[in-house]
C-alpha positions in Angstrom: 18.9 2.0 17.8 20.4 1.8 14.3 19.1 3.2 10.8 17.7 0.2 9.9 15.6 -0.3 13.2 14.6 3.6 12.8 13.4 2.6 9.4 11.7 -0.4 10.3 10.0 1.5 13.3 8.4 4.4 10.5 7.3 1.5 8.0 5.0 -0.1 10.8 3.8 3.7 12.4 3.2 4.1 8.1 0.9 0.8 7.9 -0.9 1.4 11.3 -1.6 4.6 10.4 -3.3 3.7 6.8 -4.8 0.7 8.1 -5.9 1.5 11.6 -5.9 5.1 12.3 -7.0 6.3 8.0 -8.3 3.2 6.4 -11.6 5.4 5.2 -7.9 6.7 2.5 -8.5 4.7 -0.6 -5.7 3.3 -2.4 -6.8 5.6 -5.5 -6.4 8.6 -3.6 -3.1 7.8 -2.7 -2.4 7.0 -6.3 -3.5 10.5 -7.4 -1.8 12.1 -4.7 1.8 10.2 -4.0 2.0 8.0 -7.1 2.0 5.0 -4.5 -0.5 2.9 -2.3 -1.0 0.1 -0.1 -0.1 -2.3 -2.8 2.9 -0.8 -3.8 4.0 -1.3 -0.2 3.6 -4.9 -0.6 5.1 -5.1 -4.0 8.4 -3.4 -3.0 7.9 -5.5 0.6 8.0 -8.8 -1.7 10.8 -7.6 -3.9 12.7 -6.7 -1.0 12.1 -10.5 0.4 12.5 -11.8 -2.9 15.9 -9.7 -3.3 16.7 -10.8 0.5 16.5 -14.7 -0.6 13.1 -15.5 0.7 10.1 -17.3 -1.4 6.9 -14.6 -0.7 4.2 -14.4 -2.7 2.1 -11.4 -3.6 -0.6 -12.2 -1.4 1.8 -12.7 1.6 3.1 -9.3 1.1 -0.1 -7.6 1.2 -1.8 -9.6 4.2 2.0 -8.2 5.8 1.2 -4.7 4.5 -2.1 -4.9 4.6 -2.7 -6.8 8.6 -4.6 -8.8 7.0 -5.7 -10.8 4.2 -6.2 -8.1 1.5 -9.5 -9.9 0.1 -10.8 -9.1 3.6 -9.7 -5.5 4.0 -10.8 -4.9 0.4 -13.9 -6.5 1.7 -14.4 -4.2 4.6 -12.5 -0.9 3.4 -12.5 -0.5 -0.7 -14.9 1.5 -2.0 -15.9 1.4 -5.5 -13.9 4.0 -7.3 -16.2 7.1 -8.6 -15.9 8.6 -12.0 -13.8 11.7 -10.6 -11.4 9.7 -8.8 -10.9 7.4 -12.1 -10.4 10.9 -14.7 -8.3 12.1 -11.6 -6.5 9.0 -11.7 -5.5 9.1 -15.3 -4.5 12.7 -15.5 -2.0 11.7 -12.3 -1.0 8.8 -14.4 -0.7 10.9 -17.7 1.4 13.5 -15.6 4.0 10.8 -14.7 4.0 8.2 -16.6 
């Protein structure tokens, strides 16, 4: 197995574990706590596409990230974000830019 299937094999044990095995871990948390989530999987999935000559869209990406179409895991995961996650958010956002 070479690096790049290595890689490949921790990116999908990285989405099957936040969105089968943690999906109760809301993108904002992850925000706060690793300055990435879920959507910045997808976005840096498409621009890797993009970069690798292939047309995806943003909502490709995520339903590939995501397992699904990300209205519908939205739909059955997101929570509505409370006031401490949202000042928590900013001061993580204020902290690195």
């Amino acid at each position: 197995m070479d690096t790049v299937q290595l890689e490949a094999a921790a990116f999908r044990r990285l989405l099957r574990h936040l969105n089968q095995e943690r999906p109760d871990v809301q993108n904002i948390d992850l925000m706060i706590l690793a300055g990435f989530c879920r959507n910045c999987l997808a976005d840096w999935y498409r621009e890797a596409a993009v970069e690798a000559g292939l047309d995806m869209d943003k909502e490709q990406a995520r339903q590939a990230v995501y397992g699904m179409p990300f209205a519908e895991w939205k739909a059955r995961h997101q929570r509505e974000a409370t006031p401490e996650q949202l000042a928590a958010f900013e001061a993580a956002r204020q902290r690195h830019g």
